[in-house]
N, C-alpha and C positions, 0 to 999 in steps of 0.2 A: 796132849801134844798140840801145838801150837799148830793152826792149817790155814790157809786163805784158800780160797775157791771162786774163781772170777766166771763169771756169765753173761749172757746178753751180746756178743759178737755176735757177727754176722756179714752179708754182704749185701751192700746199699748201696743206691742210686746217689751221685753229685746233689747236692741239699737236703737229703735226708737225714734222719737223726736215729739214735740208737741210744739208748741207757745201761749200760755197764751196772752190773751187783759183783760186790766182792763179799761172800761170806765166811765169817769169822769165827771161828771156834778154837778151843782148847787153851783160851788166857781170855782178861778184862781189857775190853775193846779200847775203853773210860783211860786207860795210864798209855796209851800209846798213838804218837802224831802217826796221820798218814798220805798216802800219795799214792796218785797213779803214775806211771811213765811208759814209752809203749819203744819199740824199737821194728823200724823198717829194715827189710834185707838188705843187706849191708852195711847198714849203717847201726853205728851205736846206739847204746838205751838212754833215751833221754823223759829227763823231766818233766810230763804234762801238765799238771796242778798239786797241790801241796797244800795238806793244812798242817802247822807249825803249834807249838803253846806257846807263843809269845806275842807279844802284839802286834799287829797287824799281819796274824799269822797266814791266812788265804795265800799261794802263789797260784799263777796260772800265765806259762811259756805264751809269748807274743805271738806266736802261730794259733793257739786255741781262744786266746780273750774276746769275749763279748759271744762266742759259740759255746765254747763248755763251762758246765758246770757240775761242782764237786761237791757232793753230801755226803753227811755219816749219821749212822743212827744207831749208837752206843747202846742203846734198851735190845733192837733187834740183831747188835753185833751184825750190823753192814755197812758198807761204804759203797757209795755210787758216784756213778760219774755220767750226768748226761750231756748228750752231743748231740750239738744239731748244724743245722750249715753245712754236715759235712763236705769233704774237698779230697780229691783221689791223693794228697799230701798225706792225710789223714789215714791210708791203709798201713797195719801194722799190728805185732801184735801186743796188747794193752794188758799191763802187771797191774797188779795193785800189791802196796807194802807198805810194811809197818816200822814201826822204833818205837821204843821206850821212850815218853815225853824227856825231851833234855832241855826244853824252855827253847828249842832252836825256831826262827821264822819260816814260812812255808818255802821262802825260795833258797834259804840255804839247803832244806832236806834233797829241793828237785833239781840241786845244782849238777849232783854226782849221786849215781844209783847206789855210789857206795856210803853214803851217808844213811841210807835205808837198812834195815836188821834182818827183815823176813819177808819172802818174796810166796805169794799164788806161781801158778803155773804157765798162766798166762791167758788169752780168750783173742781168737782173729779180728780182726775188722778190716773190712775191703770195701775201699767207697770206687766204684766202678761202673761207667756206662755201658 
């Protein structure tokens, strides 16, 4: 059975940083793009970063670039996302999700959370003085 399992939330001081793990079990990490997205209250889930199979697959939302950054490590079935800079913008709570590789680029996956197939549960993060 297919599972993601997100970790590493938490509550943080304005510039500090956190590293997200999303663990992946029950399919082959290797045939499917992924992405984090995270959704504040009230507001919709949107797109954080994105890796795509197509070229110049990387996305990363103009609110996170040059702060986050997004890894996968297909051997140990995980995906990370680390964050630093944090900014009280940045409280929410942060998915990680999968799709079957369709050759699509990173930023068409993070455009719409419904472009994504399988969603974790979810992991808080509260950047807070």
């Amino acid at each position: 059975q297919l599972q993601l399992v997100e970790s590493g939330g938490g509550s943080v001081q304005p510039g500090g940083s956190l590293k997200l793990s999303c663990a992946a079990s029950g399919f082959t990490l290797d045939y499917y793009d992924i992405g984090w997205f995270r959704q504040a209250p009230g507001k919709e889930r949107e797109g954080v970063s994105c890796i795509g199979s197509s070229a110049g697959g990387i996305y990363y939302a103009d609110s996170v670039k040059g702060r986050f950054s997004i890894s996968r490590d297909d051997a140990q079935k995980t995906i990370y996302l680390q964050m630093n800079s944090l900014k009280p913008e940045d409280t929410g709570v942060y998915y990680c999700a999968v799709v079957p590789r369709q050759f699509n680029s990173g930023s068409y996956l993070c455009r719409s959370y419904q472009n994504m197939r399988h969603w974790g549960k979810g992991t808080l993060v509260t950047v807070s003085s």
